[in-house]
C-alpha positions as CSV (number, residue, x, y, z in Angstrom):
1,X,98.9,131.4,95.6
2,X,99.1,128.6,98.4
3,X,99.0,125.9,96.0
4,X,101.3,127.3,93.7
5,X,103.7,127.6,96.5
6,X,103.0,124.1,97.3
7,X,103.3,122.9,93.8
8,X,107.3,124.7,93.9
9,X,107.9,123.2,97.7
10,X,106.9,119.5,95.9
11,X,109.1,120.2,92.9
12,X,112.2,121.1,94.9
13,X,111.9,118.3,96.8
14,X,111.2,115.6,94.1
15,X,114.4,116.9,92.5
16,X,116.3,116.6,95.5
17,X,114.8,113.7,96.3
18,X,115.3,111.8,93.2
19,X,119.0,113.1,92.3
20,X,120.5,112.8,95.8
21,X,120.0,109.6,96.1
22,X,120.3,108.7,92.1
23,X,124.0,110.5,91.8
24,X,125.3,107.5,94.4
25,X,123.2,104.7,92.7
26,X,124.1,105.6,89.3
27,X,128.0,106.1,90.3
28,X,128.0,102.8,91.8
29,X,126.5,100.9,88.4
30,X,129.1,102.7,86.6
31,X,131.8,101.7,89.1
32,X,130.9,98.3,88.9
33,X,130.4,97.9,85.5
34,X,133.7,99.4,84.6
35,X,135.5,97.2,87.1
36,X,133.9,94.1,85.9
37,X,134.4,95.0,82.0
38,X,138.3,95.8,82.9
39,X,138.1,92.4,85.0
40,X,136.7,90.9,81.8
41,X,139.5,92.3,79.5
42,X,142.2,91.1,81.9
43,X,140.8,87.5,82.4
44,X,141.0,87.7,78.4
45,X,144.5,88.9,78.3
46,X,145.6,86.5,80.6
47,X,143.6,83.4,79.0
48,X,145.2,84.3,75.5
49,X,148.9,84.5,76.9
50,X,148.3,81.1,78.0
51,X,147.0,79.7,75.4
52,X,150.0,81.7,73.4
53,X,152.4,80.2,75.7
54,X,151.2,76.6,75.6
55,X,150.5,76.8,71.7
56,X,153.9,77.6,71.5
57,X,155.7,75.1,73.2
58,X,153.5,72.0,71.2
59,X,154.9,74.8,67.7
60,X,158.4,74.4,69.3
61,X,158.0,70.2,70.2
62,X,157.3,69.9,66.3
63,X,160.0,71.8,65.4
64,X,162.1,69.7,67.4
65,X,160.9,66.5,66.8
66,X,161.1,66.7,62.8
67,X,164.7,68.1,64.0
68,X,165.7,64.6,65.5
69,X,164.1,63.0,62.8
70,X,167.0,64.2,60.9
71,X,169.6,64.0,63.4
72,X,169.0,60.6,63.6
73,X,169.3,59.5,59.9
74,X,172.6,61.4,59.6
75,X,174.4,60.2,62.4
76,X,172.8,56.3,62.1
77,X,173.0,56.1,58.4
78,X,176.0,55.4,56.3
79,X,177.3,58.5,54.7
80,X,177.6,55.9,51.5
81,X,173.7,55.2,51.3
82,X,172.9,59.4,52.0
83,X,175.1,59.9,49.3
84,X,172.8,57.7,46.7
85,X,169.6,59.9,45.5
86,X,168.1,55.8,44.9
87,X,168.8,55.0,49.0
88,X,168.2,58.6,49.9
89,X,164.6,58.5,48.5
90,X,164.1,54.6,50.1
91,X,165.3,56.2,53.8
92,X,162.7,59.3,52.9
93,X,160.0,56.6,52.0
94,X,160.6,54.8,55.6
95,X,160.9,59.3,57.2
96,X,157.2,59.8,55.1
97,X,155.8,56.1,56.9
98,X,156.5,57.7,60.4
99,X,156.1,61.4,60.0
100,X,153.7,62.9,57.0
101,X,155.0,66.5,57.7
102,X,157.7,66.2,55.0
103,X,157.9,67.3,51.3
104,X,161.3,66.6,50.3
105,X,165.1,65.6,52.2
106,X,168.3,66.1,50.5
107,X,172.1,65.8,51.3
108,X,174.4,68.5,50.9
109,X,178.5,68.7,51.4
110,X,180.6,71.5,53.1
111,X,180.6,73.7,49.9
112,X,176.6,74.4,49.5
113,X,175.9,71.6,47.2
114,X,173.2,69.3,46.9
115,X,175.2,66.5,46.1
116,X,172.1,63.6,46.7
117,X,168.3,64.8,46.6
118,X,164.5,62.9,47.5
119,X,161.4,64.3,46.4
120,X,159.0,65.9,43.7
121,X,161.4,68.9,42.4
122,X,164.6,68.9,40.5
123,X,166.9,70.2,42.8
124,X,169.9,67.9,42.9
125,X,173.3,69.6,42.3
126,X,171.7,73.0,43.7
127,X,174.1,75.2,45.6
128,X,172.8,76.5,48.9
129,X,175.7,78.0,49.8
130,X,174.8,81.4,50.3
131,X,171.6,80.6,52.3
132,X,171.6,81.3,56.0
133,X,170.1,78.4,57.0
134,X,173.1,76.6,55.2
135,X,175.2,78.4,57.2
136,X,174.2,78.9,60.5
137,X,173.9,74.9,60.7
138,X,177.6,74.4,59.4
139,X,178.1,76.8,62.6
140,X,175.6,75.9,65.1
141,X,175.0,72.3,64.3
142,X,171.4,72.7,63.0
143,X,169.0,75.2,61.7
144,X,165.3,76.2,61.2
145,X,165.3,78.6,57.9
146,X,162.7,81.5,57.4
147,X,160.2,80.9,55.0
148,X,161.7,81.6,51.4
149,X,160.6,80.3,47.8
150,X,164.1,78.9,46.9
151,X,164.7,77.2,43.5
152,X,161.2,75.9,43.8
153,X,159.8,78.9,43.4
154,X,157.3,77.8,46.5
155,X,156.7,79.5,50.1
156,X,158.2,76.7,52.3
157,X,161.0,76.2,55.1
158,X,164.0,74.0,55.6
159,X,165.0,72.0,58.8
160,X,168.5,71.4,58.6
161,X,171.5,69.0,60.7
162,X,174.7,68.8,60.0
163,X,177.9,66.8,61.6
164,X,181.6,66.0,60.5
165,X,181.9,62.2,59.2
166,X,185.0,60.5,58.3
167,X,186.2,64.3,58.6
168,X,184.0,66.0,55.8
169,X,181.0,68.3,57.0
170,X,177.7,67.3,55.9
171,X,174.3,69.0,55.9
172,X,171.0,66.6,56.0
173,X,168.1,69.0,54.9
174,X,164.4,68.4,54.6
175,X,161.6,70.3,53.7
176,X,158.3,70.8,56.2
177,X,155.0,70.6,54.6
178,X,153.7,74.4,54.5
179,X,149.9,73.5,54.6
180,X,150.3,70.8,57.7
181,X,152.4,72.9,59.7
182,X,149.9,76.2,59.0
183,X,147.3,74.2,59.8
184,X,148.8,73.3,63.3
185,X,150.0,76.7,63.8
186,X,146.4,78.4,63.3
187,X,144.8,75.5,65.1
188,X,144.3,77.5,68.2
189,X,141.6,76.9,71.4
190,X,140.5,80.3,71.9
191,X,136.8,81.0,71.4
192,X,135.0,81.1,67.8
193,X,137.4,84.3,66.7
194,X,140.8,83.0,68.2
195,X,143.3,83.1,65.6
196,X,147.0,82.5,65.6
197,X,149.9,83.0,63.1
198,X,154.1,83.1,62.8
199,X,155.9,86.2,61.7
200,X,159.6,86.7,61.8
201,X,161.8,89.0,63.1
202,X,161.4,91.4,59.9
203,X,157.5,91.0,60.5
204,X,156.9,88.6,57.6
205,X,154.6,86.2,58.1
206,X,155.4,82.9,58.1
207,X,152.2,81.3,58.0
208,X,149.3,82.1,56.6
209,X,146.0,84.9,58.8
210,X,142.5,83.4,58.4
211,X,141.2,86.4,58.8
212,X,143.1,88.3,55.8
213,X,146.9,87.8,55.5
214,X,148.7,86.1,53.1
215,X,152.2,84.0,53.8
216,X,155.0,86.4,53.1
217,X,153.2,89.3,53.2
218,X,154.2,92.0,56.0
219,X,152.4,91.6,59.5
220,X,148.8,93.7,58.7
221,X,148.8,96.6,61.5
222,X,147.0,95.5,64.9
223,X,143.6,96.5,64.9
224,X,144.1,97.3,68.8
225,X,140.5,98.5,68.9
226,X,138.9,94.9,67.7
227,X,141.3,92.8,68.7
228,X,143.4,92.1,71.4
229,X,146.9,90.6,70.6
230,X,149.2,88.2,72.6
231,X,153.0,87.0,71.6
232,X,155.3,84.4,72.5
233,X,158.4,83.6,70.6
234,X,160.0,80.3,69.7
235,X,162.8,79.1,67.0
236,X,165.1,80.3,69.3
237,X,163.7,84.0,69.4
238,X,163.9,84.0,65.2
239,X,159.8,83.5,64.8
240,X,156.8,84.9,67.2
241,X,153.5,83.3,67.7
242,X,150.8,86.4,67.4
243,X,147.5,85.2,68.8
244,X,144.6,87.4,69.1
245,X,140.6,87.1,69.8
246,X,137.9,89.5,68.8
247,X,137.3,92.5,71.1
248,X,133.4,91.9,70.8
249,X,133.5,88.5,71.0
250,X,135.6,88.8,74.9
251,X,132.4,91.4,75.7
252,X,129.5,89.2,74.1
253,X,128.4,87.8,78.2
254,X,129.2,91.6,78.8
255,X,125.8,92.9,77.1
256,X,124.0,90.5,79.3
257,X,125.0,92.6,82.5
258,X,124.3,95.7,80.7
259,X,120.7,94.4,80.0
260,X,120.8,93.5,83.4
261,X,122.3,96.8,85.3
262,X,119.2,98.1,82.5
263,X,117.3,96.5,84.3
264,X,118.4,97.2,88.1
265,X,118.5,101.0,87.0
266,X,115.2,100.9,86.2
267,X,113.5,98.9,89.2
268,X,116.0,100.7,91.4
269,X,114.8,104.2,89.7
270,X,111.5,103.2,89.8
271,X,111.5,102.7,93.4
272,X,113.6,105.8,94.3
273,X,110.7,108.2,92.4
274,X,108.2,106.3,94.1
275,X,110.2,107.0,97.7
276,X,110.8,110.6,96.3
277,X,107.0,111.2,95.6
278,X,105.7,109.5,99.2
279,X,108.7,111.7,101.0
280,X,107.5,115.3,98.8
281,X,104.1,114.6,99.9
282,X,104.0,113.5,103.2
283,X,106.5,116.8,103.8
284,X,104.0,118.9,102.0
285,X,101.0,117.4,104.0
286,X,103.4,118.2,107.2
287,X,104.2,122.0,105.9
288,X,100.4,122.3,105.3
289,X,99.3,120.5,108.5
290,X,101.5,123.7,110.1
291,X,99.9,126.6,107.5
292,X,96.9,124.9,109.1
293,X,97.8,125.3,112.4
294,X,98.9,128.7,111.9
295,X,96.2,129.7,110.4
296,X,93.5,127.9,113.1
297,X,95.4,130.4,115.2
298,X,95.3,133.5,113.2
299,X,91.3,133.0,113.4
300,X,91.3,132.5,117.4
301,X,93.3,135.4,117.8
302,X,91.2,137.3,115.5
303,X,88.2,136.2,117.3
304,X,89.6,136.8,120.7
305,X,90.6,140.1,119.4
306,X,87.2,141.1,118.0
307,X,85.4,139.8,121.7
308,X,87.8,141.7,123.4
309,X,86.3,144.7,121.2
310,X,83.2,144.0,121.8
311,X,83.3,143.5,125.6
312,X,84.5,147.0,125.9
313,X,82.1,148.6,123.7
314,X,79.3,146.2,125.2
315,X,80.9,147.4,128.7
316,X,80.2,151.0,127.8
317,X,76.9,151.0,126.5
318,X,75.9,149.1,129.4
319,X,77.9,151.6,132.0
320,X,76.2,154.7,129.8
321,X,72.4,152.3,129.9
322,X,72.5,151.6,133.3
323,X,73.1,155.6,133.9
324,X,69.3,156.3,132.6
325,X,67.8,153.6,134.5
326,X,69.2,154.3,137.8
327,X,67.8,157.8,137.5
328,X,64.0,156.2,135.9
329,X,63.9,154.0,139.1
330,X,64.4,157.2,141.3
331,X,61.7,158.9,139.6
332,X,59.6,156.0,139.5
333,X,60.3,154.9,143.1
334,X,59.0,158.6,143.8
335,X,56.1,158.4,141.6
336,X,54.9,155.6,144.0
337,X,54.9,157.8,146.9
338,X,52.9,160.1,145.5
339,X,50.7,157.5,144.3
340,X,49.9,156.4,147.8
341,X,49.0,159.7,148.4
342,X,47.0,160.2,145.4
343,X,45.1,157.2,146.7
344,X,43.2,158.4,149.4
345,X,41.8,160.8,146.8
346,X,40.9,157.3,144.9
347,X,43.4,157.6,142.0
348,X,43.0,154.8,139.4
349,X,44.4,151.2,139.8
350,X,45.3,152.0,136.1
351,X,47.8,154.4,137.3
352,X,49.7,152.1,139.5
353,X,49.5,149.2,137.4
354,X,51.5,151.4,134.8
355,X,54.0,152.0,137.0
356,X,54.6,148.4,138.5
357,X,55.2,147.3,134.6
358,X,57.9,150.2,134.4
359,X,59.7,148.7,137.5
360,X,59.5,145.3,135.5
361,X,60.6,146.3,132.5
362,X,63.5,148.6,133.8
363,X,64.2,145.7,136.3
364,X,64.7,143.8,133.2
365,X,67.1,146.4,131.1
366,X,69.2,146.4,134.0
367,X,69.5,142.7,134.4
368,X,70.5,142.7,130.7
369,X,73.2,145.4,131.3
370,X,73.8,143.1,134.1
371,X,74.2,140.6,131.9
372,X,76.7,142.4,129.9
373,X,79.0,143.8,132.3
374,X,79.7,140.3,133.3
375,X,80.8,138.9,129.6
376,X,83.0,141.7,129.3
377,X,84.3,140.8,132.8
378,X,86.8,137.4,132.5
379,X,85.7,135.0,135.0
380,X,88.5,133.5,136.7
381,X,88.9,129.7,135.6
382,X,88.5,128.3,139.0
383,X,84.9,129.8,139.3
384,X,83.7,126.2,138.3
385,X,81.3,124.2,138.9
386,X,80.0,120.3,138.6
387,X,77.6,119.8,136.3
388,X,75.4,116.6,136.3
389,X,75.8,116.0,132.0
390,X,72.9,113.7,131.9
391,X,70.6,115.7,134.2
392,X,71.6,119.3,132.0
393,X,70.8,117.4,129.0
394,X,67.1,116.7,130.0
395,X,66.4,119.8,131.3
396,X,67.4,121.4,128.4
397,X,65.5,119.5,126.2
398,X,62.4,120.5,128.9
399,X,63.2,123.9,128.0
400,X,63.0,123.8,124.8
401,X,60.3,120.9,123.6
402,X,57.2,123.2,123.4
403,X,59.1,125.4,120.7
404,X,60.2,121.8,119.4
405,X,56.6,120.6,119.2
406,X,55.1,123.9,117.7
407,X,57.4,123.2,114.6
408,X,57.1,119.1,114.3
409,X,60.4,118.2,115.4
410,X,61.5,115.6,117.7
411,X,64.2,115.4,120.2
412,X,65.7,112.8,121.3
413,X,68.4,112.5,124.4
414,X,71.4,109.9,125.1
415,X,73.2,109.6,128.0
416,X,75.3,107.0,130.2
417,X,73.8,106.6,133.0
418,X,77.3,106.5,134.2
419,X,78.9,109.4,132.7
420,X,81.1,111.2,135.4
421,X,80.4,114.8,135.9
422,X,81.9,117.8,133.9
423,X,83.7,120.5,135.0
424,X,82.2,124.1,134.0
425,X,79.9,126.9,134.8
426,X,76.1,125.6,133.9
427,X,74.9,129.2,133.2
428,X,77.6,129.6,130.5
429,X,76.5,126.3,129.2
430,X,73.0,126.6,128.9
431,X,73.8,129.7,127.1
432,X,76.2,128.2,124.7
433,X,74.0,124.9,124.2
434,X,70.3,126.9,124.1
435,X,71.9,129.2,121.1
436,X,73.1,126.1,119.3
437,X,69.6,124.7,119.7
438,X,67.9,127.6,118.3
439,X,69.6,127.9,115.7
440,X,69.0,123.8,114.6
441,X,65.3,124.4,114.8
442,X,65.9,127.6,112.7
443,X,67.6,125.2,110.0
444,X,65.5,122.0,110.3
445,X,62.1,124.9,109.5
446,X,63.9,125.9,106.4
447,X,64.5,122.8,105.2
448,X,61.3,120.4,106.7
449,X,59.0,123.2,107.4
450,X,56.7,122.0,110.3
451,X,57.0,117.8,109.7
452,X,60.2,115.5,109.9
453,X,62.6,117.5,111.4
454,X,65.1,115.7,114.3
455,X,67.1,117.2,116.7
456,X,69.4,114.9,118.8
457,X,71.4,115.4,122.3
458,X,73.5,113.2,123.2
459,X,77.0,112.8,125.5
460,X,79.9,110.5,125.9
461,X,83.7,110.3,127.4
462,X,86.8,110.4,124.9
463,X,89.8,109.1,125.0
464,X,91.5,112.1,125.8
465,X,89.0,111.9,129.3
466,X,86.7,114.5,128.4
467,X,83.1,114.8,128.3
468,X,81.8,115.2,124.8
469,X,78.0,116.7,123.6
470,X,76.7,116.2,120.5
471,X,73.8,118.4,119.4
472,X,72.6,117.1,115.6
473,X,70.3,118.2,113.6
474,X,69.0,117.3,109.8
475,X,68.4,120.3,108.8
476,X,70.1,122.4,105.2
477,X,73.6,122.2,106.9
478,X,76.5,124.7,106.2
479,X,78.6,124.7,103.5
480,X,82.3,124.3,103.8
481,X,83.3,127.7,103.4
482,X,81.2,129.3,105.9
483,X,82.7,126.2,107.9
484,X,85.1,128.1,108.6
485,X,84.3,131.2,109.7
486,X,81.0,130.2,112.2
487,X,82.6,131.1,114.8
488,X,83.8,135.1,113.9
489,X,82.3,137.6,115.1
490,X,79.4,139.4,113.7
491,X,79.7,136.4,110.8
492,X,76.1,135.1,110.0
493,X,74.1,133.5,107.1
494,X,70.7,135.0,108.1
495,X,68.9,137.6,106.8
496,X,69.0,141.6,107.8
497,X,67.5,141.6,111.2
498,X,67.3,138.2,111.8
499,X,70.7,137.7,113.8
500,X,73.9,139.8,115.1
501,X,76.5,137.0,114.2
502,X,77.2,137.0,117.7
503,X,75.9,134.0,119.5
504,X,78.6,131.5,117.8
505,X,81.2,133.7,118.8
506,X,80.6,134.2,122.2
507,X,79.8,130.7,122.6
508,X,83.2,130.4,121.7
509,X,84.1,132.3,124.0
510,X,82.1,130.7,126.9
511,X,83.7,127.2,126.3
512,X,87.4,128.3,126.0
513,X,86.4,130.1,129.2
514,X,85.4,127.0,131.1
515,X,88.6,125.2,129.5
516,X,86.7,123.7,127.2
517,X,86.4,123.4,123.5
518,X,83.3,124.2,120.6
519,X,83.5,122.6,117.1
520,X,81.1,121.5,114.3
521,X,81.3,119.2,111.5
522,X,79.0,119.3,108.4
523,X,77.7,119.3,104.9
524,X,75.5,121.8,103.0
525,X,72.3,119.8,102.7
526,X,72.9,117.1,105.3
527,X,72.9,118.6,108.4
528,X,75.0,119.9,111.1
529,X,76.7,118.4,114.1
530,X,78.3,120.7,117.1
531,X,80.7,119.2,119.3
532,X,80.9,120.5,122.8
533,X,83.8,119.3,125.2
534,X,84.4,119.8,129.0
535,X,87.0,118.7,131.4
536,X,85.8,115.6,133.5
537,X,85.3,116.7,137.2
C-alpha cells in the first residue's frame, strides 16, 4: 500500500515537474521561432522592393535612352533625308551600329501616316492615326505604346517623338526589340526563384512569366501562399514591374533552425526529465525518510507503552509476592527460636540446616521482588554515575569467560587506553550488556556448536562525543524483519520456554534511561553487532 502511494507521490511530481517547467521552455521556442520566421519574411519583403525599385529605374533609363535616341535624329536630321525610306534606312543602319534594341523606325506626318518606313515589314503608307500612342505624342511630345500586334500581326511596342518643323508636326517612331527588352526586364537578382515581369494598367502583361505566363495574356492570380509579390511602377504610372520570389525558397535557411530548435527541445527536454526524475526521488526519499521517522516513533512509543504495562503488572506481583514472604520469614524467624529450644533436647543439625536454606532462598525471592519494584520505579536521570569503559569492559568479560570457554568461543576486548569516562548507572549496564552477551553465545552454539565461535568487546568516541560499545559476534545473525522488532516487548525468536522476549526490551529501556541509546546492525547468517552509546562524563 506504501509503495503504491509512493509510486502516485512520484507520478504527480514528475508531471509537475516536467510540464511546469516545459510550458515556459516550449513557449519561448515558439516565440522565437515565430519572431524570427516573421523577421525572415520581412527582410524578404524588404529585399524584393528594393530590388523592384532599382530594377525599375535601370527598366525606366532604357526606356529613356532609346527615347533620346529618337529625339535626337528628328531634331538633328533634315526633315528632307527622314522623309526618304533609302536615307531613313541608312540613318537606321548608323541607330542599329549604336543601339541593337531596335527592329524597325519609320516617319509619320500630322495625319497618322507613315509617309517614310526602315525595316523587315511592309508598313510604309500605314495610318496610325487612331492609335494612342500616335496621339498622345502629337499631345505630349513623346510616347511609350502598350504592347499591341499592329499591322504586323506581332506582340511588340512603339517608342515615339514628335516636334513641329518648318511648321508641320512630325512623329519619328521605332520599334523595341520584344525578346531584348524581355530578357532585361526578367533579368532580375533575386535568389534562384526571383522572377520579374510588366503588366499594364488593364493587367495585361507586357512581357513574358518564366514561370507560366504568356505576353498579352491577363496577369495569372497571385499565388500569395507560394509567393510573395512586390511592385513598382514606371512608363510614367502606364506599366508596373511585378517581382516575386518563392515562399519556400525565402524559408529554405529557416528549416535549418527548425532542425536546430529540434534539437535544443530535445537536449533541453532531456535534461528537464532528468531534473524532474532526481527532484521526484530525492522528495520521495525525503517523504519516506519522515514515514520512517514516524514510524521509528510509533515503535518507541509502543515499546514504552508496553514497559509501562509491564512495570505495573511486574509492580503488583511483586507487592502481592513480597506479602507471602514477609509472613514465611516470621514463621521461620520463629521456627528458629524453637529450634534453639529444641536443641538442648539434641534436635538434628538436619533440622536447622533446612531452615537456614529457607532464609536463603526467601532472602533471594525478595531480592528479586526487590529487583522489580525498582524497574517499575523511574530512576531520576541525575542518579548517575562514572563508569571507567575500559575497566567495565574487562570485568565483564571476567564474568562471563568460563561460560565462554565451556562452549569454545573466544573473546576478545578493545579499548583506548585513553577513552574518557561515560556517564550512566554500571548496574543498569551490566544488565543491559550481560543479556546481550548471553544471547551471542546462545547464537554463535547454534551456528559453531562448541569450536570457532568469536565474541568481541570493544569501545570508542564518536563524533557526536559519545562513548560507543560494540559487542560482535559471528554467530546465525537476524534477519531483517525481525530487525526490526528486537526490541518489543515480549518479541523473541527462541523456542517455548526458552525466553520471555523481555531482556531486549528492557534493555531498551535501561539505556534511554541513562540518556543513552541501544541499536544493532546485522545479517541473517553473518552475525550480529549491538551498538551501545553513553554520554561522555
Amino acid at each position: 500500500m506504501i509503495r503504491k502511494i509512493y509510486r502516485d507521490i512520484r507520478r504527480v511530481l514528475l508531471i509537475v515537474t516536467i510540464i511546469v517547467p516545459m510550458i515556459p521552455f516550449l513557449s519561448s521556442l515558439f516565440l522565437g521561432y515565430t519572431s524570427y520566421r516573421n523577421f525572415v519574411y520581412t527582410a524578404a519583403i524588404s529585399g524584393a522592393e528594393r530590388v523592384a525599385q532599382g530594377h525599375a529605374a535601370l527598366i525606366s533609363s532604357f526606356l529613356e535612352e532609346r527615347r533620346s535616341h529618337l529625339g535626337t535624329i528628328l531634331f538633328t536630321t533634315a526633315i528632307s533625308s527622314l522623309r526618304q525610306s533609302e536615307n531613313l534606312a541608312v540613318i537606321f543602319e548608323a541607330l542599329c551600329r549604336n543601339s541593337d534594341s531596335f527592329i524597325d523606325i519609320g516617319l509619320i506626318n500630322a495625319d497618322g501616316v507613315q509617309i517614310s518606313y526602315a525595316g523587315p515589314y511592309q508598313l510604309e503608307g500605314k495610318n496610325y492615326s487612331k492609335s494612342l500612342w500616335f496621339q498622345q505624342a502629337l499631345t505630349q511630345g513623346s510616347a511609350i505604346s502598350d504592347v499591341y500586334l499592329g499591322y504586323r500581326q506581332k506582340a511588340h511596342f512603339t517608342v515615339a517623338v514628335s516636334a513641329v518643323i518648318d511648321g508641320e508636326q512630325l512623329v519619328l517612331r521605332a520599334t523595341v526589340d520584344q525578346n531584348l527588352f524581355g530578357s532585361l526586364v526578367e533579368k532580375v537578382n533575386l535568389g534562384k526563384t526571383g522572377e520579374a515581369y510588366l503588366v499594364n494598367q488593364q493587367g495585361i502583361l507586357q512581357t513574358s512569366v518564366r514561370s507560366g505566363g504568356k505576353l498579352l495574356d491577363h496577369d495569372p492570380p497571385k499565388e500569395t501562399e507560394r509567393y510573395i509579390y512586390v511592385t513598382a511602377s514606371l512608363n510614367d504610372g502606364a506599366w508596373f514591374l511585378t517581382v516575386r520570389q518563392s515562399i519556400q525558397e525565402i524559408y529554405q535557411d529557416l528549416s535549418k533552425v527548425v532542425w536546430r530548435i529540434i534539437f535544443i527541445c530535445f537536449i533541453g527536454g532531456f535534461f528537464i526529465i532528468l531534473l524532474a526524475v532526481w527532484i521526484s526521488n530525492k522528495i520521495i526519499a525525503m517523504i519516506a525518510a519522515k514515514e520512517q521517522e514516524r514510524t521509528d516513533m510509533e515503535k518507541q512509543l509502543f515499546r514504552a507503552s508496553r514497559l509501562a504495562e509491564l512495570g505495573e503488572i511486574s509492580a503488583g506481583f511483586a507487592h502481592e509476592i513480597n506479602n507471602p514472604l514477609q509472613i514465611m520469614k516470621s514463621e521461620i524467624a520463629l521456627m528458629e527460636i524453637e529450634a534453639k529450644e529444641l536443641d538442648k533436647h539434641n534436635v538434628t543439625a538436619d533440622f536447622t540446616d533446612s531452615v537456614a536454606e529457607l532464609n536463603r532462598q526467601i532472602d533471594r525471592c525478595g531480592a528479586i521482588t526487590r529487583s522489580i519494584l525498582d524497574f517499575s520505579r523511574k530512576k531520576d536521570s541525575s542518579d548517575s554515575f562514572s563508569i571507567d569503559i575500559k575497566e567495565f569492559l574487562y570485568d565483564m568479560r571476567k564474568m562471563i569467560s568460563h561460560r565462554a570457554e565451556s562452549s569454545g568461543i573466544h573473546i576478545s576486548c578493545t579499548v583506548p587506553s585513553d577513552l574518557p569516562k561515560a556517564k550512566g548507572d554500571s548496574d543498569g549496564l551490566q544488565q543491559v550488556t550481560l543479556n546481550i552477551m548471553n544471547n551471542a553465545i546462545q547464537s554463535i552454539e547454534e551456528k559453531h556448536g562448541s569450536e570457532n565461535g568469536e565474541l568481541r568487546l570493544s569501545a570508542n568516541i564518536t563524533e557526536e562525543k559519545q562513548i560507543e560499545i560494540l559487542i560482535e559476534d559471528n554467530g546465525k545473525g537476524i534477519s531483517a524483519e525481525n530487525l526490526e522488532k528486537i526490541f518489543n516487548p515480549f518479541f523473541t525468536t527462541k523456542l517455548p520456554g526458552k525466553g520471555t522476549g523481555l531482556g531486549l526490551s528492557v534493555s531498551h529501556s535501561i539505556m534511554s534511561g541513562m540518556n543513552g541509546s541501544i541499536s544493532a546492525r546485522s545479517k541473517e547468517g553473518q552475525g550480529a553487532t549491538f551498538i551501545l552509546r553513553l554520554p561522555v562524563l
